[in-house]
N, C-alpha and C positions, 0 to 999 in steps of 0.2 A: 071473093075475099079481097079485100082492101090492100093495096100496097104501100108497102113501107114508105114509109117518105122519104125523100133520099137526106143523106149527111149533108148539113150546114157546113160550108164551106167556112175554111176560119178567115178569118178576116186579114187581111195584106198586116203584112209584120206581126204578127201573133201565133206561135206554134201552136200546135193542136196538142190537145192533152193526152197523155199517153194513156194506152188500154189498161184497162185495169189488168194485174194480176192474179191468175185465179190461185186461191187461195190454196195452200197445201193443204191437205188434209180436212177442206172445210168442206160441210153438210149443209144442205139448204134444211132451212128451219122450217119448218110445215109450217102454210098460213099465211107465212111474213112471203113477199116478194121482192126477190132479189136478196133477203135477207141472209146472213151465214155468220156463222158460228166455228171460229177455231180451234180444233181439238190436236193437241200436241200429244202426236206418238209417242207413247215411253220407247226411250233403248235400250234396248236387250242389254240385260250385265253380260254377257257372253260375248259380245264384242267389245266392252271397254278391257276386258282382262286377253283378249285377243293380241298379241306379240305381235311386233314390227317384222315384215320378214328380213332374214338375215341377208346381208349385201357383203359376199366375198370381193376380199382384195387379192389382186394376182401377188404371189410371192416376190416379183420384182419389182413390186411396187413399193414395196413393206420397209416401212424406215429399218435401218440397222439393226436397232432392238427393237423391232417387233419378233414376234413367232411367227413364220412362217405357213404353222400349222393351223393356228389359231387365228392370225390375224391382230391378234392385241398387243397394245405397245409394252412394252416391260418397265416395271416400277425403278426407281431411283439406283434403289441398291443392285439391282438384276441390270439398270443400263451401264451402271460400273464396271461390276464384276465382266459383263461384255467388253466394255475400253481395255481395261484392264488385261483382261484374254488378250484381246487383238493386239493389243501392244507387246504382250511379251511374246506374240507369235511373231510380230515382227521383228525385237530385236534377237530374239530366236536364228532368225531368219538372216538376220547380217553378221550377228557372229556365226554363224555355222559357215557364212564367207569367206572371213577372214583368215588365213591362211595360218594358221600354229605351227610352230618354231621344231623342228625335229632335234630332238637330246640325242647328241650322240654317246652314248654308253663308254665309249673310249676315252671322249675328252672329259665326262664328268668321273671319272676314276681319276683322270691326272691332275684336275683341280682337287679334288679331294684330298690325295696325294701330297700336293704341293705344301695346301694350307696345313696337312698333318705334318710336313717337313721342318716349315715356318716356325708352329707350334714346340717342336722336338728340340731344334737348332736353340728357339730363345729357352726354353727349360735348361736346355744345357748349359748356355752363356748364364745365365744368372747364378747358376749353381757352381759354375767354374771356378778354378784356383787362379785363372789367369783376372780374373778381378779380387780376390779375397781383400777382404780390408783385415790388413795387418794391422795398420797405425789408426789407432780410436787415441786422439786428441781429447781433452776434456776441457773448459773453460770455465771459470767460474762467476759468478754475477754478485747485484751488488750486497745482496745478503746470503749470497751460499760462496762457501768456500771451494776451492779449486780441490783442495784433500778431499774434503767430505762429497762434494760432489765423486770425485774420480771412487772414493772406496764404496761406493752403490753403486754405479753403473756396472754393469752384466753386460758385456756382448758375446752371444756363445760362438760355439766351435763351427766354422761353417759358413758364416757370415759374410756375403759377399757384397759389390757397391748396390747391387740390384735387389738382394733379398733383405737387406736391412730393415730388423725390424720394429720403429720407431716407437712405437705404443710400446713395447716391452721395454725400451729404455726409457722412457715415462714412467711405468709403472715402479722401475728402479728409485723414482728417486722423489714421486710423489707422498713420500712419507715426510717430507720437507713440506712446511705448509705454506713455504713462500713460492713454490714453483708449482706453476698451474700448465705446463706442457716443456715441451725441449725443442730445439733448433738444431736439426740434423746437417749438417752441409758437408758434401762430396767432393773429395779434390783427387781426381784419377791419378792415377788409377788402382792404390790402395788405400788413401787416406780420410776418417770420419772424423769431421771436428761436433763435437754434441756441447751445445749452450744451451742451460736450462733458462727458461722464458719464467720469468718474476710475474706475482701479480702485480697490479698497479693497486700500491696503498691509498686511499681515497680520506680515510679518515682514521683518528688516534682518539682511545678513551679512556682516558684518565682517569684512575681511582684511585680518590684519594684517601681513603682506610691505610689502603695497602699501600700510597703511594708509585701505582705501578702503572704506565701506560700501555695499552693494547694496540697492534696495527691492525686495521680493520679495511681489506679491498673492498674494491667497489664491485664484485660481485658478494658483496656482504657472507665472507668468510672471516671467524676471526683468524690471523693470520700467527702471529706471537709476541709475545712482551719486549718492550724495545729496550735497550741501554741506556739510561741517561744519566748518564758518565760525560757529560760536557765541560771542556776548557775552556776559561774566557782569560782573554790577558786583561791587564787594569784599564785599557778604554773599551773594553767590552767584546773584542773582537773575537771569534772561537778559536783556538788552535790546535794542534792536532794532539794527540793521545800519545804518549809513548809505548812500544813494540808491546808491553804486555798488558797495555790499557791503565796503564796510570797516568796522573793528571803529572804534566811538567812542571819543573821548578819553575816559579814565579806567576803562575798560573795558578785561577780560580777554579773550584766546581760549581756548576749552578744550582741552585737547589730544583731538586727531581720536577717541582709545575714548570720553572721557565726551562728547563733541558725540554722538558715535552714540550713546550711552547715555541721553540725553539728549532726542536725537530720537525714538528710542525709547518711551519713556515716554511723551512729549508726542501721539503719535500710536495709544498703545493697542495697540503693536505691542511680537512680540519680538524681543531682539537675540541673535542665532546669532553666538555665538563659539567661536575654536578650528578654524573653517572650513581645510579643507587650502588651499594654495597655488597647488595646479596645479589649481584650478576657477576657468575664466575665465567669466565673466556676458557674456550678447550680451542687450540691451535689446530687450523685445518677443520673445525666445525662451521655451519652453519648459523649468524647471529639471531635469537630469536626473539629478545630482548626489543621490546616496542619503541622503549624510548630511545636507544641506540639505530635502530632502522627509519626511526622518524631524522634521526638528525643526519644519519648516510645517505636518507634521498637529499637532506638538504645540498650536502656534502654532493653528490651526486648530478642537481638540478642548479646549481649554480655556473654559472663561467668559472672559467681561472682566474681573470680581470678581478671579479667579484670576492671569492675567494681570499686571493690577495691582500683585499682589505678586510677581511676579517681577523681577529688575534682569535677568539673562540666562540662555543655555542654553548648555551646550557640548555639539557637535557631532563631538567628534574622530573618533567610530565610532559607529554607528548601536548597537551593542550597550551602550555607557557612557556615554546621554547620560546627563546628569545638567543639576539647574539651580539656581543662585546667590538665593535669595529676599533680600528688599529687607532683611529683618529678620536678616541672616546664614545663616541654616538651609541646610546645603548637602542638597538633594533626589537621588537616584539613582532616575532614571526608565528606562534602558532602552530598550528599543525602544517602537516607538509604537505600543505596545495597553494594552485597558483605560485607556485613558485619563480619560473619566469619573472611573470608580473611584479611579484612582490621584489625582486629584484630591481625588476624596471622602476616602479616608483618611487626605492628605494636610491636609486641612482640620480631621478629627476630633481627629486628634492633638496640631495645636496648641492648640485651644480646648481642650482635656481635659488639659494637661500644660505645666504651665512649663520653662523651660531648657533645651527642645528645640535641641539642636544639629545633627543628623545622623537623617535618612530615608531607610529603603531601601525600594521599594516598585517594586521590578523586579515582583516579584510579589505583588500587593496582597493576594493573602488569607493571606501568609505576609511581611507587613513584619516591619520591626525598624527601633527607631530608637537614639539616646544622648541623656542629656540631664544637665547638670549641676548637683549644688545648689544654691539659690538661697539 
């Protein structure tokens, strides 16, 4: 039998080619030589459904919120509720430290004690004879009389510097509709002097049917019908009344608009003229009269400076007030907004322009006024 021939050496610098690899699963083909054919094993469905084996972790391996038993980490809410635990087992843990304060049962009956003593001692002092207010002073203001006030006030039997008590003497004497509280003041150690506190009149309205002026505060109560019984001597100047309110010899009366006009002025208030007819005023009510509360916010929203130079407003429709300045200037204000403002430009204008006759300043950022050559 012939011998193989031996292997060709490869040649200097040239690797040899590697052996073939015999084929997995391949069958020689009957016939062919050397020839084969790859036939690929199916895999078993029985090992693709086949489980990873399971790989325990030792318990002290196991993050914080894992389970110990299981091995698996704990979801969001479960690693919480675990902080959460642990934290309140730790401050648990330091207050049950901290040393708590022992109540002594003797010394908290003697503060007890005390403060019930405290408590007893001022009951007593307030209710004492050794303060009683004997002397109730009474004062009178500038529309309540010193009589009328004294024959309302009530201080009952009992009454001492400390129990005094104030709302009840209010409530004495608020049937007056000019007094909207009292001024209680204490002079030891028997003595109350009680001033009843005036509203501040804001505005006066004039009706002229009746010819009768109304004081109207500025928490928009009507307040009551004023007097206007004014004296003027022959250059105009007011003078006083005599003891039973009559006019002095050689002395004028004004006629009832410039008395209001007049009172007016003198009290920093303004006069609401043009008032409809059929608004009747109740003393100590509420005004609820549109055009009368259109021209109190005026009343109200103005400076005093401003004020000042007004003689009066008219009221006829809350849409056209308008107002009379002491210097002639007829003003067209509108309803009662922007107010400020309309003051404001109200005031620029005159300073900035002689001969001003005529302002319209419904809408202040779109006035117009007239004014004539000088």
């Amino acid at each position: 039998m012939a011998k193989a021939a031996p292997a060709a050496k490869a040649a200097p610098g040239v690797k040899a080619a590697p052996k073939p690899l015999k084929p997995v699963g391949e069958k020689a083909v009957a016939g062919i030589k050397g020839a084969g054919k790859v036939v690929a094993k199916p895999i078993a469905k029985s090992s693709l459904k086949q489980a990873a084996p399971a790989v325990k972790i030792p318990a002290s391996k196991l993050p914080k919120t894992a389970s110990p038993k299981t091995g698996v980490v704990a979801g969001p809410k479960k690693a919480v509720s675990a902080a959460m635990a642990s934290a309140a087992s730790a401050v648990g843990g330091v207050a049950g430290r901290i040393p708590r304060p022992k109540i002594n049962p003797g010394k908290a009956l003697i503060v007890i004690g005390v403060v019930f003593a405290l408590f007893l001692a001022g009951f007593i002092l307030a209710n004492s004879p050794l303060f009683a207010a004997t002397d109730i002073q009474v004062k009178g203001s500038d529309h309540v009389e010193v009589e009328t006030a004294r024959a309302l006030i009530e201080v009952p039997e009992g009454t001492t510097m400390f129990n005094v008590d104030e709302k009840a003497i209010y409530d004495s004497l608020k049937a007056i509709p000019w007094v909207k509280g009292v001024d209680v003041k204490r002079e030891w150690p028997h003595t109350l002097v009680v001033t009843p506190v005036e509203r501040k009149m804001r505005a006066i309205a004039f009706i002229t049917a009746d010819e009768v002026a109304w004081a109207i505060g500025e928490d928009g109560t009507w307040i009551a019908p004023l007097s206007l019984v004014v004296a003027v001597d022959a250059e105009g100047n007011e003078v006083a009344l005599n003891d039973d309110g009559s006019v002095p010899e050689g002395a004028a009366q004004l006629p009832a608009f410039e008395a209001a006009l007049r009172i007016a002025q003198d009290s920093g208030s303004l006069l609401l003229t043009d008032v409809p007819s059929d608004i009747s005023p109740k003393g100590g009510e509420p005004v609820n009269a549109k055009v009368v509360l259109a021209g109190l916010d005026y009343a109200n929203g103005f400076s005093d400076e401003f004020v000042a130079q007004i003689k009066d407003i008219s009221v006829a429709s809350v849409e056209a007030i308008s107002a009379n300045l002491v210097s002639g200037v007829e003003v067209s204000l509108g309803k009662p907004q922007n107010i400020v403002e309309k003051e404001r430009v109200v005031t620029k204008l005159l300073a900035e322009h002689q001969g001003v006759t005529y302002i319209n300043v419904r809408e202040p950022g779109a006035y117009t006024f007239r004014s004539t050559p000088l």
